[in-house]
C-alpha positions as CSV (number, residue, x, y, z in Angstrom):
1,X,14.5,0.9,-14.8
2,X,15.7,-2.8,-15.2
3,X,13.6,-5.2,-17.3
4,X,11.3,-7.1,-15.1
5,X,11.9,-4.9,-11.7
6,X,8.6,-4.6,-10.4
7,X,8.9,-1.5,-8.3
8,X,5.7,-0.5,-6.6
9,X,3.3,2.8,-6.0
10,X,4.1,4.0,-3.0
11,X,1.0,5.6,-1.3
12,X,2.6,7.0,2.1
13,X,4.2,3.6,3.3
14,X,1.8,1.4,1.5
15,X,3.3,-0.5,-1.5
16,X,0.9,-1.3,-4.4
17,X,3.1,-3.6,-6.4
18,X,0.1,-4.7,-9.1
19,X,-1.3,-1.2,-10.3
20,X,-3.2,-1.3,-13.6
21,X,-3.4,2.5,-14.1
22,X,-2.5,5.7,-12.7
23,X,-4.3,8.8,-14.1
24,X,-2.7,12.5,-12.7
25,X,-5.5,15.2,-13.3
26,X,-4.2,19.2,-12.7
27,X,-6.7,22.6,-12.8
28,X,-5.6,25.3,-13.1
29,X,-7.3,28.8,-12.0
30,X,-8.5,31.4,-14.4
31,X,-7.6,35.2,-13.6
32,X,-9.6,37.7,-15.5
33,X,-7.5,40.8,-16.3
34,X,-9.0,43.6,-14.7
35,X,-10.7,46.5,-18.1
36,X,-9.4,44.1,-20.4
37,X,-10.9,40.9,-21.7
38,X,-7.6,38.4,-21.4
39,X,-7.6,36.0,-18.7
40,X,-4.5,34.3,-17.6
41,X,-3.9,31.0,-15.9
42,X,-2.3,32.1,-12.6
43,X,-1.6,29.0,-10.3
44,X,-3.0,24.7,-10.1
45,X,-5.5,24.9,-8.3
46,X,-6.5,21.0,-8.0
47,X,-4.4,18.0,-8.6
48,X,-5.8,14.8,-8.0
49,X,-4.2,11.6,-8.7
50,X,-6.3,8.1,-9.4
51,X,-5.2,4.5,-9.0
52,X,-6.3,1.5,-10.0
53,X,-5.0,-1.6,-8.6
54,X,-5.4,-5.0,-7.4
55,X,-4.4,-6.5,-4.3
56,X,-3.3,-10.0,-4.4
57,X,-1.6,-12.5,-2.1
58,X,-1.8,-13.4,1.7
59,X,-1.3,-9.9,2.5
60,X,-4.0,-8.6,0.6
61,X,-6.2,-7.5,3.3
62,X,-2.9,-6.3,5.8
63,X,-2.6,-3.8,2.4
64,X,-6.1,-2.7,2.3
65,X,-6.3,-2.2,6.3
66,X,-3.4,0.1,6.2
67,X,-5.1,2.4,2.9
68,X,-7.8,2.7,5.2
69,X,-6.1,3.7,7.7
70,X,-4.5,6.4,5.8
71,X,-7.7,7.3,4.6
72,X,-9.0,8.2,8.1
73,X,-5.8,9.8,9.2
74,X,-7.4,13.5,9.0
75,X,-5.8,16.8,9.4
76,X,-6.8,16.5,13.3
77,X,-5.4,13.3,13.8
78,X,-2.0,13.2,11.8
79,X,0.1,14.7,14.6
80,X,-1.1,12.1,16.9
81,X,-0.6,9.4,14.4
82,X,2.6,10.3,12.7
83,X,4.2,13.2,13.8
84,X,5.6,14.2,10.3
85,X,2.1,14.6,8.9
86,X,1.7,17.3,10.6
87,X,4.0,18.8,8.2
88,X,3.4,17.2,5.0
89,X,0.4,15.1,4.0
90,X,0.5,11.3,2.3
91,X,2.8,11.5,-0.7
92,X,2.3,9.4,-3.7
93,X,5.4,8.1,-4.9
94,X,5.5,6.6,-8.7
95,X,7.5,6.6,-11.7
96,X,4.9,9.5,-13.1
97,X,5.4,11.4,-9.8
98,X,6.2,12.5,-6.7
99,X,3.6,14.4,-5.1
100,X,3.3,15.3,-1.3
101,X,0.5,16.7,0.5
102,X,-2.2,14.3,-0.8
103,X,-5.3,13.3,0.6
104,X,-7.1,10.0,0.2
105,X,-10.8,11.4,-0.4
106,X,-12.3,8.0,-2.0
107,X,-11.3,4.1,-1.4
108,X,-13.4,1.6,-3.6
109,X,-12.5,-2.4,-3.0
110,X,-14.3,-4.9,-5.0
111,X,-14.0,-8.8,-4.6
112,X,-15.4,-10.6,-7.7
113,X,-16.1,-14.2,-8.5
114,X,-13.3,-14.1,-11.1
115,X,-11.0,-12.9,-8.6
116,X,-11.6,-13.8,-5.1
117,X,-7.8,-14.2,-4.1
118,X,-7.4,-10.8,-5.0
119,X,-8.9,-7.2,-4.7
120,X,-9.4,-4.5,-6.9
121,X,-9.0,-1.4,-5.7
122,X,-9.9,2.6,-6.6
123,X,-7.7,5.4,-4.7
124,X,-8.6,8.8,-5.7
125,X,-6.3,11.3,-3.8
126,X,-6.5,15.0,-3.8
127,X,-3.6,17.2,-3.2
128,X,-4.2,19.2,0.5
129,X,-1.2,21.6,0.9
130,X,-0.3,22.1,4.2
131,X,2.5,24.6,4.2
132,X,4.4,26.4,0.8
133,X,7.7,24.9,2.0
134,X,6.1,21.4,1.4
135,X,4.7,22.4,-1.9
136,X,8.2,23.6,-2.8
137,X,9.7,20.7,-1.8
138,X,7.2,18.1,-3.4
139,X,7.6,19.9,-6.9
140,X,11.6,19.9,-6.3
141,X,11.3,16.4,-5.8
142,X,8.7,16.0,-9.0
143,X,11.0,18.1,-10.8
144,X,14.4,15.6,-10.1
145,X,12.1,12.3,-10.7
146,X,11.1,13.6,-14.4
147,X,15.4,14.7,-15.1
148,X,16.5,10.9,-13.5
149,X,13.8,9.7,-15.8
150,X,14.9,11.1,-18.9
151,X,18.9,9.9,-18.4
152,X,17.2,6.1,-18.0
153,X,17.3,4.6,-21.1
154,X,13.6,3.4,-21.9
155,X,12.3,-0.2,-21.3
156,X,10.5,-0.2,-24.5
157,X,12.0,-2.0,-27.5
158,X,9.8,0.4,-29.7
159,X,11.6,1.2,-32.9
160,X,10.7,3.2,-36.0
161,X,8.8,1.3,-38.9
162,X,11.2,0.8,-42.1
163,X,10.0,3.1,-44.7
164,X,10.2,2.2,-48.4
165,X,9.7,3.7,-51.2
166,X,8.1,2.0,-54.2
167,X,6.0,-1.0,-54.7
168,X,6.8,-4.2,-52.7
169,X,9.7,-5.8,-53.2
């Protein structure tokens, strides 16, 4: 990615351009070998992603109408308000992942004194999978974002420590 781009989250069509952190928590289930006492992780069984972000600018409140109304989009009313939902839920798209099929379960805004041009704002999504094509797909696409992402070269100017040997010189 190019110094200084500031390319945003995208949850569904919403862009969240000032996200402070983004946390990506997977379970997985436990199978107990049947007569034996080994147990073997079979498949994820939970993966819900976090973000925390504020909302600034004039369009603040246009950005936190529009999380909302993903929130409220349910599995009865996505074919009625975007006919692709019906196949594939809200995806998260982010330089950590691509993940379709995800739910919004909680929305937390808070306006403070210290801010109050701006919003701060808690998404927790949880991943709903609607159909195993989907779940196919999303991991394709996870799967292409992490190989493009190691041929980019890496923003950080990080370099190793010279070592010496000896005293000070």
């Amino acid at each position: 990615m190019a110094a200084g781009a500031n390319v945003p989250v995208l949850i569904g069509a919403v862009p969240l351009f000032t996200v402070t952190s983004l946390t990506l928590n997977e379970g997985y289930q436990v199978a107990r070998i049947a007569g034996s006492s080994l147990a073997q992780l079979v498949s994820p069984s939970t993966r819900t992603i976090t973000v925390e972000a504020v909302l600034v600018g004039r369009t603040r409140l246009l950005v936190k109408k529009g999380l909302e109304a993903l929130a409220l989009t349910s599995r009865a009313l996505a074919p009625a308000a975007a006919p692709a939902m019906n196949l594939a839920g809200i995806p998260v798209v982010c330089g950590m992942t691509i993940s379709l099929d995800m739910q919004i379960t909680a929305l937390r805004f808070t306006q403070s004194n210290q801010k109050r041009d701006a919003l701060d704002v808690s998404i927790t999504l949880e991943h709903v999978p609607r159909s195993s094509v989907t779940a196919v797909l999303g991991e394709a696409l996870d799967l292409a974002l992490a190989a493009g992402m190691a041929a980019v070269p890496s923003v950080s100017g990080l370099e190793p420590a010279q070592r010496q040997l000896g005293g000070a010189l």
